[in-house]
C-alpha positions in Angstrom: 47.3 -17.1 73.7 46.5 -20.6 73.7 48.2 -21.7 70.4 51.4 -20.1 71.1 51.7 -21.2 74.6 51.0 -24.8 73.1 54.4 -24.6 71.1 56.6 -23.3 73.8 55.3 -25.9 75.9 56.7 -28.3 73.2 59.6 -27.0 72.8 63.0 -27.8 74.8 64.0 -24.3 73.8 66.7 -22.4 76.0 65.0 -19.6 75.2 61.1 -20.7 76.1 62.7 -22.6 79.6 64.1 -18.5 80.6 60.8 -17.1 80.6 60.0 -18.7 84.1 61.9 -15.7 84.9 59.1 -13.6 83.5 55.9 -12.4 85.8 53.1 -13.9 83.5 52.0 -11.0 81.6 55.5 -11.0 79.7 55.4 -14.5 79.9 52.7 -14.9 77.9 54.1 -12.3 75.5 57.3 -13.9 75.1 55.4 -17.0 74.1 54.1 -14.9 71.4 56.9 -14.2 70.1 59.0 -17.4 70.4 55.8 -18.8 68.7 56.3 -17.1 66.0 59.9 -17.6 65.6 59.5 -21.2 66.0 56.9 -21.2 63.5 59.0 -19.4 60.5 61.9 -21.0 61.5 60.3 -24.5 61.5 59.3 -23.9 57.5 62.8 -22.8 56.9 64.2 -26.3 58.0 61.5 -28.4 57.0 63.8 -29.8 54.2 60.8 -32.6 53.1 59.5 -29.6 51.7 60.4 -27.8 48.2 62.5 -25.0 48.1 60.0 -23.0 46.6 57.0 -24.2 48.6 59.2 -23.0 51.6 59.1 -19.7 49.8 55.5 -19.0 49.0 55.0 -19.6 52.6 57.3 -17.6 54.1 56.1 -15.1 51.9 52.6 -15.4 53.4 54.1 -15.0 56.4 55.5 -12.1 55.9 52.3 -10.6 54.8 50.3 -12.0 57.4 52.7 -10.6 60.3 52.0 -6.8 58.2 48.6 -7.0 59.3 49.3 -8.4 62.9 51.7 -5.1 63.2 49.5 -2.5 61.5 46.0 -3.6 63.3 44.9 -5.6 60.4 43.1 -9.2 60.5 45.8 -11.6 60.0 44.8 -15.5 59.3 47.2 -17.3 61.1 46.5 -18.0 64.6 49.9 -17.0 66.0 50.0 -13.9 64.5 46.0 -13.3 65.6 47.2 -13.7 69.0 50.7 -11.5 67.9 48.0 -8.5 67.2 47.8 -7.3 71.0 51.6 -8.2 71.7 52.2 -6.1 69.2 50.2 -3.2 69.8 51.0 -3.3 73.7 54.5 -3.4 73.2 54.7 -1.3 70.0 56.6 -4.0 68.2 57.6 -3.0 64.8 57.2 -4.9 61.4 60.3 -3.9 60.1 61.8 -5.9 62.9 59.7 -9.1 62.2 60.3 -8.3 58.4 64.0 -8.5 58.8 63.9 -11.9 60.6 62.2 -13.7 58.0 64.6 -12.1 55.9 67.1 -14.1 57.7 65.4 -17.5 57.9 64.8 -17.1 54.1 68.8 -16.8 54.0 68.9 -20.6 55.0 66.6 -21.1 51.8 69.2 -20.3 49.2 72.9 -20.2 50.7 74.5 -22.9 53.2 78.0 -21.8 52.9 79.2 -18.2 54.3 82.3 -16.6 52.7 83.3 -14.4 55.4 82.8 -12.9 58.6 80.7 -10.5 57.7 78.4 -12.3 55.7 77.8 -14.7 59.3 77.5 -11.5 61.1 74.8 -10.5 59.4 72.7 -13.3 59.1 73.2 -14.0 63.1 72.0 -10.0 63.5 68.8 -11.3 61.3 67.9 -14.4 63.2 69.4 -13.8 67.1 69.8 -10.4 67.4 66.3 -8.9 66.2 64.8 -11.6 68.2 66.8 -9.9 70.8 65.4 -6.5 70.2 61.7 -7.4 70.1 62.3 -9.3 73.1 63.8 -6.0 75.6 60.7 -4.1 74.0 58.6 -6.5 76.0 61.4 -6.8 78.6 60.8 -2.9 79.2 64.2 -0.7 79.1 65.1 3.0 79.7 69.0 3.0 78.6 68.9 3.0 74.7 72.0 1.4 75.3 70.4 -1.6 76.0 69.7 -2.2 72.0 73.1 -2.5 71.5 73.2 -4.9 73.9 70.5 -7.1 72.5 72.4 -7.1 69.0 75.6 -8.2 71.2 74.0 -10.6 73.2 72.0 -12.1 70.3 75.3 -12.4 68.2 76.3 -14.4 71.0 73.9 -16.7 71.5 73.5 -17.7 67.6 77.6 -18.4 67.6 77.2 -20.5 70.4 74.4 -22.7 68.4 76.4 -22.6 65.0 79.4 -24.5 67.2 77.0 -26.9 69.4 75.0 -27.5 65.6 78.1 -28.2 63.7 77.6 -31.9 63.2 73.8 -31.5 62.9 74.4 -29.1 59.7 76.7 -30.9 58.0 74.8 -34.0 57.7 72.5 -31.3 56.0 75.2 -30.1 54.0 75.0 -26.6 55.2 78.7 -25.1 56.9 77.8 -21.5 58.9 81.9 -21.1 59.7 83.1 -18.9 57.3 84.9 -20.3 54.4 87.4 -17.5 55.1 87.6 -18.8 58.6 88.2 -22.7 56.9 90.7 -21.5 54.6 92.8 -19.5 57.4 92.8 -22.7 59.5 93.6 -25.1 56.7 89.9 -27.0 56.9 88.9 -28.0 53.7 84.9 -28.5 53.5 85.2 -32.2 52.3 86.8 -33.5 55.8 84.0 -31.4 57.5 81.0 -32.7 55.9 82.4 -36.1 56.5 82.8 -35.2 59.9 86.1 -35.8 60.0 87.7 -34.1 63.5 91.1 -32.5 63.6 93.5 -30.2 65.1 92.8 -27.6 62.1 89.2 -27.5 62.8 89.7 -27.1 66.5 91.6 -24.0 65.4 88.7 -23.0 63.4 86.0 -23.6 66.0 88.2 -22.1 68.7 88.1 -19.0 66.5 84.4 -18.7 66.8 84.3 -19.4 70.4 86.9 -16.3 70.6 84.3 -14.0 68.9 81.1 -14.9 70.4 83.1 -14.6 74.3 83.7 -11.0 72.5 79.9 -10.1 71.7 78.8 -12.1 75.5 81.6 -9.6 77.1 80.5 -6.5 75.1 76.8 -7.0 76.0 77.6 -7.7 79.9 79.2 -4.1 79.8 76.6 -2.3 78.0 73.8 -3.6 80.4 73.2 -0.5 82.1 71.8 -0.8 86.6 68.6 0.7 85.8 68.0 -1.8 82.9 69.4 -5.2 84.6 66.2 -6.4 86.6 64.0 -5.9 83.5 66.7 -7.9 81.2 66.5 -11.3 83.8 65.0 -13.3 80.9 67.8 -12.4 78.6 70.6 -12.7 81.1 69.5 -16.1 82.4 69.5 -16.8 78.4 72.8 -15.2 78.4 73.9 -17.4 81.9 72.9 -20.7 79.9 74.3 -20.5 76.4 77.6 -18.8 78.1 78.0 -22.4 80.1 77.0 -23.8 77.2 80.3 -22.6 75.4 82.2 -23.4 77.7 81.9 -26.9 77.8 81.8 -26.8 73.9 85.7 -25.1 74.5 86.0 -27.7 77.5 85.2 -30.8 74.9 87.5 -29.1 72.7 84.6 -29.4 70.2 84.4 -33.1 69.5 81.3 -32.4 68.2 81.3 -35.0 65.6 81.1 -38.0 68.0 78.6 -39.0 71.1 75.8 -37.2 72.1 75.5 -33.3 71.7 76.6 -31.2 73.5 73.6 -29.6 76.0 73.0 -28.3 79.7 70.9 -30.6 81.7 67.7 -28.9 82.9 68.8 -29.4 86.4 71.5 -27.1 85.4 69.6 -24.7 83.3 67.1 -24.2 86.4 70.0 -23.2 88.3 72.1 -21.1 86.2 68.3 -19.2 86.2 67.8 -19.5 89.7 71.2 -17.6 90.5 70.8 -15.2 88.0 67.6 -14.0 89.3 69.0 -14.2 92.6 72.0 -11.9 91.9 69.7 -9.0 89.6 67.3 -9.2 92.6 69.7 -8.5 95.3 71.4 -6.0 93.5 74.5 -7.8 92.7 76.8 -6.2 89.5 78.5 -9.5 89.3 78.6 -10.4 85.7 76.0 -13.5 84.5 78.1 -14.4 81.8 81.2 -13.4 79.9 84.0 -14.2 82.5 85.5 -17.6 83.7 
């Protein structure tokens, strides 16, 4: 597992700094797996490189993570290491194939006419990380899918808000142009980063639905799943704090320094989170003020 424990040790990921929740047989694993995420992801936004050259390899991934799923001999050294993860935990390709699906989104489209359209590329890039994740997690509930989608949808509405300014000065806009239009945004002032009251309205809108999908998912965590699910709700605990200082800024995020949880306060939002599933407590980790 060397390789991919190499890239989540350089990355300042929310997601990699939750698995010191994990006992270090699923740590590994998860390592695996964000691994392999990062790696897609990172030839989806490498924008130095041609479109299609982004393609052909993200086409080779694909193919290469068929063989890690189906006991094959894949080439890349993530995916090699993938091949027992994914046999132990019975992780399926279809899963894998649908999340390149949605980094290959970023490829071709960087506006999103509605709702809808959003929803389903965050169910593509958050939530199926989501549902490989609990299969390594270990659940009983079936429930507990639905709240991976939730939670993932979540967690990927809370990055499209803290990213805002980030994307536009790559000209890409993940608010919904149905969204814009409601609120009176026009894409011009927001690529220039231009801040006002009508996209406050806008962003405050998004805020609104992803508090939804981290309520929803709090609910459908079911008692017998909750101390197998401490990596995701620490994940959960994080990005939920997260939001709220993005609401608490009033989401100036077009001036100063982004908007981000110190790791001081990351350990901690962990540390309690683990505390509370251990001891038994039903207090939620996220989802109310």
């Amino acid at each position: 597992m060397q390789t991919s424990q190499a890239i989540t040790r350089r990355s300042d990921s929310n997601l990699a700094f939750s698995f010191i929740a994990l006992d270090r047989e699923k740590k590994e694993a998860m390592s695996v797996l964000y691994a392999f995420c990062r790696e897609v992801d990172d030839i989806a936004d490498d924008d130095s490189c041609p479109v299609e050259e982004r393609r052909v390899a993200l086409a080779d991934w694909h193919e290469d993570v068929r063989l890690a799923c189906n006991g094959g001999n894949p080439r890349m050294p993530v995916n090699r290491e993938l091949c027992l993860v994914a046999e132990k935990y019975s992780l399926p390709f279809e899963l894998f194939e649908e999340l390149i699906r949605g980094v290959e989104t970023d490829l071709d489209q960087c506006r999103y006419e509605t709702l809808e359209e959003l929803d389903q590329y965050c169910y593509r890039v958050a939530s199926v990380v989501g549902l490989l994740s609990i299969e390594i997690f270990g659940y009983r509930d079936p429930v507990s899918k639905d709240y991976a989608v939730h939670l993932g949808k979540a967690l990927q509405m809370t990055n499209i808000l803290r990213d805002i300014r980030n994307d536009a000065e790559r000209g890409r806009i993940y608010l919904p142009r149905e969204e814009l239009d409601r609120c009176g945004v026009d894409e011009e002032s927001l690529l220039a980063l231009h801040y006002s009251s009508e996209f406050h309205q806008a962003a405050a809108s998004m805020a609104v639905r992803a508090r939804n999908h981290y309520q929803k998912a709090s609910g459908l965590l079911s008692a017998e799943d909750r101390r197998t699910m401490v990596a995701a709700e620490s994940m959960g605990a994080v990005y939920w704090n997260l939001l709220r200082e993005l609401e608490r800024s009033r989401f100036q995020v077009f001036a100063g320094p982004q908007v981000r949880l110190g790791k001081l306060r990351k350990f901690w939002l962990i540390l309690r989170t683990w505390l509370r599933i251990r001891l038994g407590s039903n207090k939620p980790n996220y989802g109310v003020d």
